[in-house]
N, C-alpha and C positions, 0 to 999 in steps of 0.2 A: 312677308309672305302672306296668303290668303289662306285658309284653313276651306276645307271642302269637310262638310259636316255627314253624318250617316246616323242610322236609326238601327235597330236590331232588327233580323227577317230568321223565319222558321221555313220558308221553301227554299228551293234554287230558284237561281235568275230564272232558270229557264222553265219555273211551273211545276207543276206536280207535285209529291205528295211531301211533307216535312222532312228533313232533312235530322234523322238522328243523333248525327254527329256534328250539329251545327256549330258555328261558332260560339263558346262559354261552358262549355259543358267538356269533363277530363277526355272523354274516347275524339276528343274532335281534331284527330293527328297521326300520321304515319310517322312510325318513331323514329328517334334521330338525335343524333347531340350527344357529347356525353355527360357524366351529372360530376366531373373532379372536382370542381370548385365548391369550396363549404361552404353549408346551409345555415343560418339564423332563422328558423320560421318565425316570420312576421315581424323580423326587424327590418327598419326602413336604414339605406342606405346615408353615411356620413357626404354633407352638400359643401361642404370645407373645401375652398381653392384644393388646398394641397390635396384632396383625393383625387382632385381631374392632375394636380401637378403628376404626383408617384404615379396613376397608371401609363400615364404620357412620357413620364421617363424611365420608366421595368420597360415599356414596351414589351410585355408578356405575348408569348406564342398565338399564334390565332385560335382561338375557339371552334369551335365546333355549331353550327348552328342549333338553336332551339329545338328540342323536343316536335313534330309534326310537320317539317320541314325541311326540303330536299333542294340540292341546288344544283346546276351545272354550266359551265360558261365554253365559248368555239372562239375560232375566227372566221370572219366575214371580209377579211383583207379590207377593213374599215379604216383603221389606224398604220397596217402593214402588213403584209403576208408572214402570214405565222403566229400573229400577234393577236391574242384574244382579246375580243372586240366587243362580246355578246355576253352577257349574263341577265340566267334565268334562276330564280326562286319560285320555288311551288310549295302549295299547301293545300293538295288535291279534295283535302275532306273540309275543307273551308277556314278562314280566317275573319277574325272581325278584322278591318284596315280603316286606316285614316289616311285624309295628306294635308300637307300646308305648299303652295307650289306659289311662286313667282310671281309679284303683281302688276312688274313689268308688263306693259300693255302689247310690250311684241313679244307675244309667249307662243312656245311652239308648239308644233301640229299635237305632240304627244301629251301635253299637259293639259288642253283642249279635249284629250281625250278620255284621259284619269280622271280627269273632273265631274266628266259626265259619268264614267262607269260607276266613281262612286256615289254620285245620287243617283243613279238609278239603282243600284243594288241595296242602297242605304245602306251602304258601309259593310261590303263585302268584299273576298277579291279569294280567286284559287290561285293567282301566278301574278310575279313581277316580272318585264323583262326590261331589261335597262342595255343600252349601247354606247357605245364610245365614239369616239371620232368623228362625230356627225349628230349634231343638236339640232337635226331637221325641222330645222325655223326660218320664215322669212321663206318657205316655201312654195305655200298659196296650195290649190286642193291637192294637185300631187304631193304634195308633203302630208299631208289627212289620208290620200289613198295608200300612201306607202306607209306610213303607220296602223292604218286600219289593217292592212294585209299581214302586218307580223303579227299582231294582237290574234288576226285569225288564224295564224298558221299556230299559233300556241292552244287556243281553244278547239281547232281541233284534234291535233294528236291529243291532248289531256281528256277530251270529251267535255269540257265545261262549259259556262254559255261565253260570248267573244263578253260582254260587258263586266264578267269575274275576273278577265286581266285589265292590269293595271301597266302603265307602259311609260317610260319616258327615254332622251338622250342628252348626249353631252358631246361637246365636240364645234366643228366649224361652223361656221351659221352660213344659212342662205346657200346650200348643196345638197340636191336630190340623193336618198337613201338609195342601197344599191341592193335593193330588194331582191332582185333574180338571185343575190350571193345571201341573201341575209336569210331570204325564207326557207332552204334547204336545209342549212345550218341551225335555226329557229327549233323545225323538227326535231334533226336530231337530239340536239337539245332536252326537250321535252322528254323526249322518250329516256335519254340518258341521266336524267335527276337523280339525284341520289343523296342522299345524309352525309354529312361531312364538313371539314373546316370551310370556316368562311375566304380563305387566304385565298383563290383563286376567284372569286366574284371580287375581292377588294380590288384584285390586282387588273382586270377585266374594267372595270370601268374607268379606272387613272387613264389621265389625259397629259396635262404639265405636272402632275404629278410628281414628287422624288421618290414615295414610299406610301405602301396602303393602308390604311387607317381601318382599323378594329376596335371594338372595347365589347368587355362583357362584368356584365356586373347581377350576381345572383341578388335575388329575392324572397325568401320563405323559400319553398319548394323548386321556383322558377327560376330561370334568366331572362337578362332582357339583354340580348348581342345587336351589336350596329357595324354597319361599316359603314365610308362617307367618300367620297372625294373631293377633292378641291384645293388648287391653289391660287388661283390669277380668279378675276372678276368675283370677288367675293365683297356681299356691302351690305347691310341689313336690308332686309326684306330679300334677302337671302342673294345669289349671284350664282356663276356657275360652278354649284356644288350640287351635287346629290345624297341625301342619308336613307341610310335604310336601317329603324329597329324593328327586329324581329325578336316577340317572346312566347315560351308556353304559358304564359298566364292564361286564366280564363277572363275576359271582360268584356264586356255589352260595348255594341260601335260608339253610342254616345259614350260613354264613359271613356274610351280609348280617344277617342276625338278632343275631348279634352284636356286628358290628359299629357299628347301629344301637343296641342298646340301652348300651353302652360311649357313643356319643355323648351320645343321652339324658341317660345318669347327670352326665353331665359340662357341661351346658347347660341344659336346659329343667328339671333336680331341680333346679336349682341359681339358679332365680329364684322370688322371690314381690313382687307390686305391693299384695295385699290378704289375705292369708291364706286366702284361697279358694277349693277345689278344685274345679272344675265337673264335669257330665255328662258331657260329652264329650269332653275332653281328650285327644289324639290325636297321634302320631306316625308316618306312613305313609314307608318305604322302597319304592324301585322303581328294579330294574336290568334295562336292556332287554341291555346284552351287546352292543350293535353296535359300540362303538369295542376290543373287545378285552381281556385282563385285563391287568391291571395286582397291585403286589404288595396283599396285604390288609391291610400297615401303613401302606403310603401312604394306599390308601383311607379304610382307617381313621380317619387322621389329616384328609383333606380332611372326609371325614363329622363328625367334633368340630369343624374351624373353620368350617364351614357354620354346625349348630345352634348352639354359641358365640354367634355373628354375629347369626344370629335370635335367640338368646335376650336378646343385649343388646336388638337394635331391640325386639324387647317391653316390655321392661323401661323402655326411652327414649320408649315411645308410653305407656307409662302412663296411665290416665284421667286428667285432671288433672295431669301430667307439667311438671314445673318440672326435676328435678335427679333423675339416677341416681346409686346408691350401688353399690360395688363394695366389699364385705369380703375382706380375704384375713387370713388366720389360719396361722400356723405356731409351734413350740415345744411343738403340747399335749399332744407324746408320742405320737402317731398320728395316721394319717388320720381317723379316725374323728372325734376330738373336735374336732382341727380343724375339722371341718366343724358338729359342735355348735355351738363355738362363734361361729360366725361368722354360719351362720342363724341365734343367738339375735340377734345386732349387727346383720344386715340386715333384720329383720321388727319388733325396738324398734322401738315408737311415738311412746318420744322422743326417740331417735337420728333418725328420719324427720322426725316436725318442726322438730328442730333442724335439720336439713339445709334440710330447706325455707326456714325464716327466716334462712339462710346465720348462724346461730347457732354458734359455737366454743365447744357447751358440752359437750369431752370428755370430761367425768366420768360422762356418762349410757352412753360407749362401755364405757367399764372397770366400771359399774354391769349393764350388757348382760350384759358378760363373766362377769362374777362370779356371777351367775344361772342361768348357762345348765348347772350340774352338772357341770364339766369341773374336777379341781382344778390349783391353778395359786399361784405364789408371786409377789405383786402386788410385790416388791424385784428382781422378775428379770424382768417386766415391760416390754415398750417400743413405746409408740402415737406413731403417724406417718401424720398426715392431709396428703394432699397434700402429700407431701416435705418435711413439717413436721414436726420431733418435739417432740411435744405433752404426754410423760411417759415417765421413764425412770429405772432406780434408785431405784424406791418413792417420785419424789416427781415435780411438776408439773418439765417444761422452763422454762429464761426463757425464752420465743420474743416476739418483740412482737406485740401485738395484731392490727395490720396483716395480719400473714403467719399467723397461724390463722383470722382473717376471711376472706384469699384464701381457703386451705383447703377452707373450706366452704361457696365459693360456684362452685367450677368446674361446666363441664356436668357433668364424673363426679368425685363428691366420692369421691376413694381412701382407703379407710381402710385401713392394716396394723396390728398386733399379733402382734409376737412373744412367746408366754410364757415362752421361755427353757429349755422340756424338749428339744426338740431335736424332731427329727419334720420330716415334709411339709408341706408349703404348702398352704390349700385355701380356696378361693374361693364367696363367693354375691352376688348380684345383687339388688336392692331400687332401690325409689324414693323419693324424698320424699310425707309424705301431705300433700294441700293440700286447702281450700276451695272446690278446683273439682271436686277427686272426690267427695265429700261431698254436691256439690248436682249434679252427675250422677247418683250414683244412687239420689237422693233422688227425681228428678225421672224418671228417665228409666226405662221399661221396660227390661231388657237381657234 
């Protein structure tokens, strides 16, 4: 994904005199959220697998949004009559925002637009509006007109300038927005914001979706809440997903910017379900500044086990979703290859289907390996599936059948490989390919 970078501003988009309540500073929020979850001030959040594993498997109740921040989602008979379609967030007194969106060259109307709002604002934004069923891409200027017209039917019941919303979708490609339904409902919208769980925005923008993905993870004084979608076209440099963190932290847009896309690199690059990069793939940061700052390595750090957190439930909602793969790779002499290496091992097609038919056939891992361009001495060599080691000292382990068949049938089949150069640790995320992804979207428009 492409990171769109911003700057700090003391006015409104729209001129006139400084803005008191700007974004970084405590009063900069209509209040909202509640504060149950315990405080550490100014402990940074633990970056240990197993903290993205436990919140992905408590699957704890939805949060509440941030402190300054009001949400409300309709339908627009996008996806179905009845079936909410539309989700908005606001943060009427200003937010520092960032994005990382899509670098797919056929990016939609709407990402073309966030792009632009946030350089021009230099990394501001009062409202998100996000829609489903319809990734109003591959649409040519009517797809810019019909996205420009929600953008504005948001800015003006809020009163804010049209370039402080931020806007993307998700959904079919290449089908005009149905704007006459969208923009009445838009309003309402707006005017019906309110402070509250995030559960109905998650569930609002799921598409193939089974289940809406949440995480909240306090900070000192703050949280930082996400929700995500995503199941099908999901491949580094992001696919059709969308996330959304929202915190009351206070921090300057550069600093959020960076932050932001250091999380990115470290989560959402770092999965793929189908080798697929979509139109819209999207990454939205937004800090309203009401609960105060806090340090920017903490932050920092709660921002990685957020996306982390999402990027696994992604990866665990899979279309067709039996079994998640987690690669981690060290020895190959750098971060870099390590990371070669490891997306080649997570995106094999028959490393995935073995994984699926809970199959112990690890020669396809070190076949993975051996492919992927990185050189490496197979005598210094050592794979270890689910606490099992499976090869080491250029030749197969005795393990018994039994305990490599465990292996690779846990919910997260763990795969390591150390190659024995020395180097950093680095991680990627996959699933198993099954027979039921295959006749989804075989079958199914997405």
């Amino acid at each position: 994904m492409e990171a769109v970078r911003g700057r700090p501003v003391s006015e409104s988009p729209r001129g006139g005199a400084p803005r008191a309540n700007a974004p970084g500073t405590a009063s900069a929020a209509r209040a909202g959220g509640s504060r149950a979850s315990a405080r550490r001030a100014g402990a940074a959040p633990s970056l240990d697998p197993a903290s993205c594993d436990s919140i992905v498997a408590e699957r704890p109740a939805a949060p509440s949004w941030p402190q300054g921040f009001a949400a409300s989602v309709a339908s627009a008979a996008i996806k179905a009559p009845g079936r909410n379609d539309l989700a908005l967030l606001v943060c009427e007194r200003g937010a520092s925002a960032a994005g990382v969106f899509t670098r797919n060259l056929v990016c939609a109307a709407p990402i073309h637009l966030s792009r632009q709002h946030l350089a021009e604002t230099r990394g501001h934004a009062s409202a998100l509006l996000l829609n489903s069923g319809n990734a109003n891409a591959a649409t040519g200027q009517p797809g810019m007109s019909n996205a420009q017209a929600c953008v504005d039917a948001v800015a003006g019941e809020l009163e804010v300038a049209t370039n402080s919303v931020l806007v993307n979708s998700t959904g079919v490609i290449g089908v005009q927005l149905p704007v006459e339904r969208m923009v009445p409902a838009i309003s309402r919208m707006a005017r019906d914001a309110a402070p509250g769980s995030v559960e109905p925005f998650a569930r609002a923008i799921m598409t193939t979706d089974t289940k809406p993905k949440w995480v909240e993870v306090p900070v000192g004084e703050a949280r930082v809440v996400g929700v995500a979608k995503g199941a099908g076209m999901i491949h580094p440099d992001m696919a059709t997903m969308i996330a959304v963190l929202a915190t009351d932290a206070a921090i300057e847009p550069p600093a959020l910017d960076r932050i932001l896309r250091e999380a990115v690199d470290r989560s959402f690059h770092r999965i793929s379900i189908d080798g697929d990069t979509s139109t819209n793939d999207s990454v939205f940061a937004l800090a309203s500044g009401a609960a105060g700052k806090c340090s920017d390595a903490s932050l920092g750090a709660a921002f990685i086990l957020a996306a982390r957190s999402l990027a696994l439930m992604v990866v665990s909602d899979g279309e067709g979703f039996e079994r998640a793969i987690r690669v981690r790779v060290r020895g190959a002499g750098g971060p870099g290859e390590a990371l070669v290496v490891a997306r080649t091992i997570a995106q094999s097609l028959l490393v995935r289907t073995a994984v699926t038919g809970g199959d112990p056939n690890w020669g396809r891992i070190l076949a993975a390996a051996g492919r992927a361009g990185v050189h490496f001495d197979l005598d210094e060599a050592r794979l270890v599936v689910g606490g099992v080691t499976l090869f080491e000292r250029g030749a197969p382990a005795e393990t018994p059948l039994a305990d490599r068949e465990r292996a690779f049938r846990e919910p997260i089949v763990e795969i390591s490989l150390d190659l024995g150069r020395g180097g950093p640790e680095e991680e990627f995320l996959s699933c198993g390919l099954t027979e039921a992804y295959v006749r989804l979207n075989a079958d199914y428009t997405t």
